[in-house]
C-alpha positions as CSV (number, residue, x, y, z in Angstrom):
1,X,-190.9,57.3,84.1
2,X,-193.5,57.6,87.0
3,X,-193.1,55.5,89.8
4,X,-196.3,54.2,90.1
5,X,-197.5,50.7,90.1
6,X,-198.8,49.6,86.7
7,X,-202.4,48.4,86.7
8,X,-203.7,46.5,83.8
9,X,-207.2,47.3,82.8
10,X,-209.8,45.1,80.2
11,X,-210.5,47.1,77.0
12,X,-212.9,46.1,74.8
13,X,-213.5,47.6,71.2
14,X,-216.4,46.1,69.2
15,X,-219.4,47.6,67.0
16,X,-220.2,47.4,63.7
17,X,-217.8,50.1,62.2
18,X,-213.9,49.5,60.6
19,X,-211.5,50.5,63.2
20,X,-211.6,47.7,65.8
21,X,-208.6,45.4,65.0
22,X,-206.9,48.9,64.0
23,X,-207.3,50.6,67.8
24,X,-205.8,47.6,69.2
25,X,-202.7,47.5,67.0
26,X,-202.5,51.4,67.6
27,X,-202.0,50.6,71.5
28,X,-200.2,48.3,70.6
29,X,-197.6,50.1,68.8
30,X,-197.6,52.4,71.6
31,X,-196.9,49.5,74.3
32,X,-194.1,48.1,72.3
33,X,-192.5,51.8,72.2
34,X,-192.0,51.5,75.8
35,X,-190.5,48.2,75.2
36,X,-193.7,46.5,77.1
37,X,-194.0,42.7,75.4
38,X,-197.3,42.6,73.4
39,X,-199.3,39.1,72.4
40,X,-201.6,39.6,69.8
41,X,-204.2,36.2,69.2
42,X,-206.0,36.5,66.3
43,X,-209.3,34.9,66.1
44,X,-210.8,33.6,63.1
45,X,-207.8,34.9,61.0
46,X,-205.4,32.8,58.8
47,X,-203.7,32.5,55.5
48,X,-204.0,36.5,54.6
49,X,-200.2,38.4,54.6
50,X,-201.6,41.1,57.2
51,X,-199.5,44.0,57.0
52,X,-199.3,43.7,60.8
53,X,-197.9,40.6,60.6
54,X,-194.6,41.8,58.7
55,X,-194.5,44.4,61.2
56,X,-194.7,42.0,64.0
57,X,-191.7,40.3,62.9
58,X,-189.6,43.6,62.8
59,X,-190.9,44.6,66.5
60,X,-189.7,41.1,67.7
61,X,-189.2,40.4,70.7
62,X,-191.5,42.9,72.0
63,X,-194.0,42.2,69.7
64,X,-195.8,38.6,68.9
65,X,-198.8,38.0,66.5
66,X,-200.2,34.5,67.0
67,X,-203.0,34.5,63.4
68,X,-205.4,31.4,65.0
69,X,-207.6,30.5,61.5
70,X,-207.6,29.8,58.0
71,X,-207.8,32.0,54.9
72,X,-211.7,31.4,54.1
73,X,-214.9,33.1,56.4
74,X,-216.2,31.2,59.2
75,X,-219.8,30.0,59.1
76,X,-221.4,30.9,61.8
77,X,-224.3,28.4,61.8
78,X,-221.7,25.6,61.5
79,X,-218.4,26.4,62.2
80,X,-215.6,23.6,60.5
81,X,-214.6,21.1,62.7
82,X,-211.6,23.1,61.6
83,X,-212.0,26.5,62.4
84,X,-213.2,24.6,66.3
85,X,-209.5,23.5,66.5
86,X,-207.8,26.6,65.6
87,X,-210.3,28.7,68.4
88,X,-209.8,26.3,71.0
89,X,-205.8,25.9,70.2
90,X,-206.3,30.3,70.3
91,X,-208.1,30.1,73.1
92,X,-205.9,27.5,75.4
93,X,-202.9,29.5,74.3
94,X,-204.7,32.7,75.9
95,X,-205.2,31.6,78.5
96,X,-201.8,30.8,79.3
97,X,-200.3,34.2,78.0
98,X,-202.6,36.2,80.3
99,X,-202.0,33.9,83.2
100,X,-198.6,33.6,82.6
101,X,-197.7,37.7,82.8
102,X,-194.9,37.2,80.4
103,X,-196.8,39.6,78.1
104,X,-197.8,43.1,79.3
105,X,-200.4,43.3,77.0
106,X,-202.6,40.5,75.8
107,X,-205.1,41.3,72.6
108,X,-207.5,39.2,72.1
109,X,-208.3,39.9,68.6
110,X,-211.7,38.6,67.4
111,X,-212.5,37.3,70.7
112,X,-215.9,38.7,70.8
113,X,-216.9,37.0,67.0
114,X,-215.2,33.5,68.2
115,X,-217.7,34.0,71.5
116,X,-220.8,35.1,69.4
117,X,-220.0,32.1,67.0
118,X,-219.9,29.2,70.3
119,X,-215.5,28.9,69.6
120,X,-214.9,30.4,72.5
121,X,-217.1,29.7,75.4
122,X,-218.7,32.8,77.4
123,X,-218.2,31.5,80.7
124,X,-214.5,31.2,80.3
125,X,-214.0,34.6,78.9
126,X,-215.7,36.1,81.7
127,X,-213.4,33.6,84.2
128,X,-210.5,35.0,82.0
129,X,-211.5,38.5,82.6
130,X,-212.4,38.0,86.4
131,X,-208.8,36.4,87.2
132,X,-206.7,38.6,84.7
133,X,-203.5,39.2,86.9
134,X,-203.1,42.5,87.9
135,X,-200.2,43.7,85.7
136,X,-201.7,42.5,82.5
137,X,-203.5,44.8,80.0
138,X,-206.2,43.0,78.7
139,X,-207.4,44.0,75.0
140,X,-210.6,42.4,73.4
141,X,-212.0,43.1,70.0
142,X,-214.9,42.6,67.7
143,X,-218.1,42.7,67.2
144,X,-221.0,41.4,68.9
145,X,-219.2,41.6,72.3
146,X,-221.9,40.2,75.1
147,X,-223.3,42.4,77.3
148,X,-221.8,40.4,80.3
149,X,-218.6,41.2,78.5
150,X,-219.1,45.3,78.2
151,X,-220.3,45.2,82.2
152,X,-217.1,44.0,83.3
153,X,-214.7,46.0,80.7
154,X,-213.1,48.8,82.4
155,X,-212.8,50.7,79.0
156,X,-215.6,50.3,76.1
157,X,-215.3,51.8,72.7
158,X,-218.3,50.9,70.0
159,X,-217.4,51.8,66.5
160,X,-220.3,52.9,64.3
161,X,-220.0,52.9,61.1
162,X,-222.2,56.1,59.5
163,X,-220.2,55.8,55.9
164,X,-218.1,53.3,53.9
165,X,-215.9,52.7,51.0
166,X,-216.9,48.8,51.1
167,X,-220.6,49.8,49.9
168,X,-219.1,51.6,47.0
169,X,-217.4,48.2,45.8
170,X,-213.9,49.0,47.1
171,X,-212.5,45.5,48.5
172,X,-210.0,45.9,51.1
173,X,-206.9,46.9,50.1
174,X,-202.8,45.9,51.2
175,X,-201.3,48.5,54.0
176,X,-205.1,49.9,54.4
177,X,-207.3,47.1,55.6
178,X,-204.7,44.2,55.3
């Protein structure tokens, strides 16, 4: 193992295309391999049996998956008092992983929809990013991230989408999108 000093970076993964969610638990498979201790927050998401979820559980301790929603879509014209409560209990919770450095890697999952949506306020994302201890890998997905956001990422991947299954009728399926 190299010898070097371990530098956490800010990734962000957003864009219309599938693949976003999937990237970060890819990394994160690879960060739990090296026995690195992974929190995963997961905006907007609730009530669905996730595959990752049942993995999570089998990669314990190294691995934790924190699902902060319910089962239904959030309206994003008027977000449920609801769906408020579970981003701002999401949000409080990581802001205290990142700060904390118990967790080597912190996703953010959905972060970038729960900002778009007024959940998560800009302004503290961008604190959050700006005061990210040094040691802590910083992982944010979704779409819509905010251009203030993509300036000060060290790493930003856009999925596109140029073809999908979805527009043929095929609903997402267990082990491939859930």
């Amino acid at each position: 193992m190299s010898s070097r000093k371990f530098i956490g970076q800010i990734q962000v993964y957003t864009g219309n295309g599938k693949g976003k969610t999937t990237a970060a638990l890819g990394l994160a498979l690879r960060a739990v391999g090296h026995r690195f201790r992974v929190l995963i927050i997961q905006f907007l998401k609730g009530g669905i049996a996730y595959g990752e979820l049942k993995s999570a559980k089998k990669l314990s301790p190294y691995l934790t998956i924190l699902p902060m929603g319910r089962e239904c879509f959030v309206d994003r014209k008027n977000p449920h008092p609801v769906d408020r409560r579970w981003a701002r209990k999401g949000w409080e919770l990581a802001k205290e992983a990142v700060r904390s450095e118990k967790y080597r890697v912190v996703i953010l999952d959905e972060v970038n929809v729960a900002v778009h949506y007024g959940l998560v306020p800009l302004g503290e994302l961008l604190g959050l990013m700006k005061n990210k201890p040094e040691p802590v890998e910083l992982i944010l997905t979704g779409r819509w991230a905010k251009p203030e956001v993509l300036r000060q990422a060290d790493l930003v991947t856009e999925m596109k989408e140029v073809k999908h299954y979805y527009r043929k009728g095929i609903e997402s399926r267990i082990g491939i999108e859930r």
